[in-house]
Every structure is written in C-alpha cells, then in structure tokens.
N, C-alpha and C positions, 0 to 999 in steps of 0.2 A: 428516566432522565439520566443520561449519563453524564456527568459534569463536564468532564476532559470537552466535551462538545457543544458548549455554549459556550461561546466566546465572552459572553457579560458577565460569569461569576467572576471572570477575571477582575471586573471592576470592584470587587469590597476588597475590604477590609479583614484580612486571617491571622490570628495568632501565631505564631509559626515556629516558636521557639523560645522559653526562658531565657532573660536575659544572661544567668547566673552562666549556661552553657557557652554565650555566646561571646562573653568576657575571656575563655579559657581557650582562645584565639578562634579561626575563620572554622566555619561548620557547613555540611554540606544539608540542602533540603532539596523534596521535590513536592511543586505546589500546583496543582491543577496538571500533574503532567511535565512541567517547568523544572530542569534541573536551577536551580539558583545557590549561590555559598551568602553565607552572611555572616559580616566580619563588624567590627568592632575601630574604629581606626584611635592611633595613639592621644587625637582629642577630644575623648569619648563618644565620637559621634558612630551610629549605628548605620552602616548600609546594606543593601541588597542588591546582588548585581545575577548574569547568565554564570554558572560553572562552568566556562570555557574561556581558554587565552585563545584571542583570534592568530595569534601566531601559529601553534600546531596542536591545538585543542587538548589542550591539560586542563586537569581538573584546581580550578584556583581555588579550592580550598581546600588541596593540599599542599598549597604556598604558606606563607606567612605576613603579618602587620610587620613593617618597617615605619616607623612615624605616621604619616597619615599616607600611607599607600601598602595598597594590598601586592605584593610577590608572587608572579609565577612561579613554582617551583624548579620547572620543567630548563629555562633559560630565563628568569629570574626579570624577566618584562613585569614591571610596576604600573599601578593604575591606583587612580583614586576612589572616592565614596562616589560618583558619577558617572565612574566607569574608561574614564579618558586616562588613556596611555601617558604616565609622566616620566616614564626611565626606560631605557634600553641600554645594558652596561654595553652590550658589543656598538653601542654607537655611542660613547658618554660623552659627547659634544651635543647630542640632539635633544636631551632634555625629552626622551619620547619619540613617537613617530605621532606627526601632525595627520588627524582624523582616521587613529585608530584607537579605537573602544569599545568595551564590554557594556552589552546592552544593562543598565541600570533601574533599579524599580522603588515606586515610592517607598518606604521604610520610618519606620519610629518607634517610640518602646509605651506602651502603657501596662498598668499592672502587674508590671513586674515580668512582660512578655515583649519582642520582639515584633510587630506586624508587619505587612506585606502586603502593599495592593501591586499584582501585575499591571492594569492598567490604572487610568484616571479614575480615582472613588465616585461612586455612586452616592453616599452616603456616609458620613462621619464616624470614628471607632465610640461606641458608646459612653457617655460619660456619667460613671455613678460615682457619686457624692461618696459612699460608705470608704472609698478608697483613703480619702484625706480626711476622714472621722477618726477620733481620737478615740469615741467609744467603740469601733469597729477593729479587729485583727482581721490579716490577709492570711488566709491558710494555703497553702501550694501543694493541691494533692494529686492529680498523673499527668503524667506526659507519655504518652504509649501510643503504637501504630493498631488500628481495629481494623481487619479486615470485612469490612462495610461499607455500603456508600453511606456519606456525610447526611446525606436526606433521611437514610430511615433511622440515624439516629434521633433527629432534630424531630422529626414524626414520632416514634417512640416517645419523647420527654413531652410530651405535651398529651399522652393517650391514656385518661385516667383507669380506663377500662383493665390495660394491661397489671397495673400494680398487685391486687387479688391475687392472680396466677401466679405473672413471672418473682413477683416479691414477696411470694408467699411466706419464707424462710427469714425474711428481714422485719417488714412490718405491713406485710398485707393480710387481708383477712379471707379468705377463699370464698366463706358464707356469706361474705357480701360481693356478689357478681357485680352490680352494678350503681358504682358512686356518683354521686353527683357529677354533674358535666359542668363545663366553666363557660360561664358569659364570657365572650369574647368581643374584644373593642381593635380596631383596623387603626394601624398610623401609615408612614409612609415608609415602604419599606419591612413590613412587618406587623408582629399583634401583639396585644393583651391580654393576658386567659386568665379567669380569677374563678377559684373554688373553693368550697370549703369539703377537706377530705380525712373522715374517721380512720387511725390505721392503730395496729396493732405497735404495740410498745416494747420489746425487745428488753433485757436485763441491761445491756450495752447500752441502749438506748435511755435508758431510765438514769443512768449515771451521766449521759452526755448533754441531757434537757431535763437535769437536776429534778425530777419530774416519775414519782413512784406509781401512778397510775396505770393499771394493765392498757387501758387507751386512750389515744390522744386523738386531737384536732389539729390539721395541720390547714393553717388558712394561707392557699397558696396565690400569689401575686405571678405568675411568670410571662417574661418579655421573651417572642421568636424576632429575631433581628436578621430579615434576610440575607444569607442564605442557610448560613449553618451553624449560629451562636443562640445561645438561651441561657437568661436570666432568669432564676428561681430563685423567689424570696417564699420563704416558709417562716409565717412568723407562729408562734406556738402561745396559748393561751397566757404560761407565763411570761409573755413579754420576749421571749427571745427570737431573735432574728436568727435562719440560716439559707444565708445568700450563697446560691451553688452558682458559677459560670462555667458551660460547657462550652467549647466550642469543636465543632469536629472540620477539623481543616480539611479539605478535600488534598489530598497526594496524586490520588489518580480517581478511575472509573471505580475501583472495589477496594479502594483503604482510604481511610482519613486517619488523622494524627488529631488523638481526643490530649486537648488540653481542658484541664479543669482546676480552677483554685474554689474557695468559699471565704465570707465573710460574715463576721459571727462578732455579736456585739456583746459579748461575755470573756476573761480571762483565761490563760493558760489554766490556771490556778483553781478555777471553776469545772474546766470539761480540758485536758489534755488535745492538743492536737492531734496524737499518736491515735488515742482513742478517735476521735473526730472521725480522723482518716480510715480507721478501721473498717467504724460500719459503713462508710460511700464507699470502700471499696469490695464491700458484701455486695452490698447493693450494683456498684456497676458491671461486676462478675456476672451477676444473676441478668443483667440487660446483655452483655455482649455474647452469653450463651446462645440466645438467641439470635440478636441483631446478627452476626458471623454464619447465621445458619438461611440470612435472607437474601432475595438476589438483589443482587447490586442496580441494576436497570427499573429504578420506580415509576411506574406511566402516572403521568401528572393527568392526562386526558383518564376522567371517572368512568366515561362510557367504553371504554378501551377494549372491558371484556374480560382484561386479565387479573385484575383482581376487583372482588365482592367488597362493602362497603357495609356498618350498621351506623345507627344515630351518634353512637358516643365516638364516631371516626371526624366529627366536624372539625377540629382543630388542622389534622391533616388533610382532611379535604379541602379550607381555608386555605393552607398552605399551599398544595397543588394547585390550585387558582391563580394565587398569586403570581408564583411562579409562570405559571401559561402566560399569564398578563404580562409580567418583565419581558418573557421570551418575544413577545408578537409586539410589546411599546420598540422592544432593540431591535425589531429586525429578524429576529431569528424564530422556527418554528422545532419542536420538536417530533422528533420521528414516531409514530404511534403506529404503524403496522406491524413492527415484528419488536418482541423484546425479547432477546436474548435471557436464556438461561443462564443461570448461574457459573454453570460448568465453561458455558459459551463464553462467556465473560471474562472467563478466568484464560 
C-alpha cells in the first residue's frame, strides 16, 4: 500500500507537529504528499492551510503572523485561519481580493501536538483520560523523519515476535523465540491487543521501573487506531503505568514523521525523564535499523505472493484486512500486481 494513493488516509486524524514548534511562528510540513504551513494566529487559534500564495506560488510559511492573518512574504497578500484573502497592500482599499483563498484543512492541538485532517474525519483524535490525570506526567520524547512507510511501523509495534531479536540488546531475551501472542478485540476503526510479555531487565531499566529483578512482566494493553497511531500501555507488576503514543504521520510513500510522547503515572523524582527517554530511544534505534531497511510498498492483499506470513503475524495480518475493508467501504481498491522495490520506490 502506498499511502500518497488512497485518497481516504486523507480522512484521519495526524499528529503533525508540537505545538511548542509551532508557537515560534508559521512552519512548513508535508502530509500524505500535501505541502501544508501551519501557523499559529495572534489569538491563539491554530490553522492549517496549502503552502502556496495563489498570487505567484510562494511558499507561505516563509511569511509571517500579523494579528490574526498569515503574510505572504513574497508581496505580502494576508489571509486568514480559513484561508480567505483579507489584505492586498497594492490595493488597500479592497480589504482583499473577493474569492481568493488558500485551500484550508481541519486543525487543532491535543497533547500537546498540532493535528491535521486533509479531508472530513473519519473518526475522532483519541481521547485518553491519563492526559488531564494529576497522577500521570506527559513525557515528549522524538519528533524525527523515518524513512519507512507509516504501516510497517504500526505493524512492527504490535509483532511480539520481533522483540527477542531486534531488542535483543534492550530487554529482549533471544532464548525465548516465541512469546505469547495477544488476544485481540476489533472497534471501529481499529484494535485491541492484550499480552502478557517476560523481557529481560536492563541496569537502566531497573532504575527507571524502581524494580531490581533481572526479569520482568510487562502486561501490555495496546490500541492500533487506524491508520498509523498506537497506544501502548505497559503496566508493570509494580503498579506502574508506561503509556507510549507512537504515531507515524505518513509525509509521503517512503517517510513518516514518528511523533512519540509517554505517560507514566510516577515523579520526576522517582525515574528522571532524561533517563526515560534514554532507554525508548535504544529501543526505537534498534526498530528503525530495521524498519529503514524494508520496502516501503506493503501488499495488504495475504495471497499477493510477495511476502510469507507465520501465526504470531495475526496482529498485522488484522491490520491489512482492515485496511482492504476501508479501501473497498471508500471506493478505492488497491493495486496487487506489481510492488515496487524498494529502490523503485525511492
């Protein structure tokens, strides 16, 4: 599947930026393909609009906020959070030119991020409670471009199988090939995967889940929220919670933009965030080794040929179902004869 090519991922809901970034004036992205700038206007309200002045195709974020209008830079045409032309100084009688505008996209901020849906939402931005918990801290740990499609990461996070190998050097155990697999429960738009997973205990680790045992239990809870976010709660025997949100924004066909924070219902004071951040980013070095080394083009269709399947693949086999199922409810099918290689892709 190549993203840029279903018109429906258009419809959710993506991360697409910290807010913190997008306060230090207008920023440029590119979302499914989509150049878009997203700007901040002078009454805190956050928009997303096309990166182009329809006058002579300047990139509007690298204009500037004047009160609640964004600035071309180029000849300094102003538009609002909607996208409608409010100033043209070489006509300053016109207040604008009447029905010219920058095409505009839904926009809002949760968790401390920026979202974007290019078209009408399909589905709501997920709402977890741990946010406005009092026992729960927000950690803010990458914001980086991965060269992979946004599927096989979200396929990866959910494949217990892989942990043993590719985590071997973190907290996986080699001599155990194959852990438990996770009962899985279907919502709308998405699943439930629940397991209980033995991993090895790292020194780092031992100081971050106050917790001296060479091994641990990690009883994981994790939400895939079509297309390309997931929810991983890891609660740990001692009581503690650590809630990872990944999301891998799709940019194009072979990069996504991995935004990740976690939520962890213990003190600074208790486990450093510095620390925190440490080991997930051992950890997600040891996934992008990989993921960066797969082809970007995933055939959702199982019988396809081109790639081989075992039992502990059901999560992402779920997954590519689903998906087929969105593609053929909208209208759209995906191409299964030829998938480009990697190289081809690129």
């Amino acid at each position: 599947m190549l993203a840029t090519r279903q018109p429906v991922l258009r419809r959710f809901w993506y991360p697409v930026m910290p807010q913190a970034l997008v306060d230090q004036g207008p920023q440029p992205f590119t979302l499914l393909g989509e150049k878009i700038v997203l700007w901040r206007d002078g009454s805190g309200r956050y928009a997303a609009m096309a990166d182009r002045c329809p006058h002579r195709s300047a990139a509007l974020s690298k204009g500037w906020v004047d009160g609640d209008a964004l600035v071309c830079p180029y000849h300094g045409w102003a538009y609002d959070g909607r996208g409608a032309c409010v100033r043209v100084p070489q006509r300053p009688d016109s207040g604008g030119l009447k029905g010219t505008a920058v095409r505009s996209f839904a926009c809002t901020e949760r968790y401390g991020h920026v979202w974007v849906a290019l078209d009408e939402p399909l589905a709501p931005i997920p709402d977890w409670t741990e946010e406005s918990d009092a026992a729960y801290r927000r950690i803010d740990q990458f914001y980086e471009p991965w060269n992979c499609a946004g599927f096989r990461l979200m396929e990866n996070s959910f494949d217990n199988a892989h942990i043993h190998f590719v985590h071997r050097r973190t907290f996986g155990d080699i001599n155990d090939p194959n852990p438990p697999q996770p009962t899985i429960e279907r919502f709308d738009h998405g699943f439930v995967a629940r397991s209980d997973v033995p991993v090895f205990n790292t020194e780092l680790q031992k100081k971050n889940l106050r917790d001296d045992s060479a091994f641990t239990v990690r009883h994981i809870t994790a939400h895939w929220y079509m297309p390309f976010l997931r929810r991983l709660q890891i609660r740990y025997p001692n009581g503690l919670d650590h809630i990872i949100v990944t999301a891998a924004t799709p940019i194009g066909d072979g990069s996504c933009q991995v935004v990740q924070f976690c939520l962890r219902n213990d003190t600074e004071a208790e486990a450093t965030a510095a620390d925190i951040i440490a080991f997930d980013r051992r950890v997600t070095e040891e996934d992008r080794e990989v993921l960066e080394g797969t082809d970007f083009d995933a055939p959702l269709d199982m019988n396809s040929g081109v790639e081989r399947h075992m039992p502990s693949d059901q999560p992402g086999l779920l997954m590519r179902r689903m998906l087929l199922e969105l593609l053929a409810t909208h209208g759209e099918t995906e191409q299964t004869r030829h998938y480009p290689s990697r190289q081809a892709a690129e």
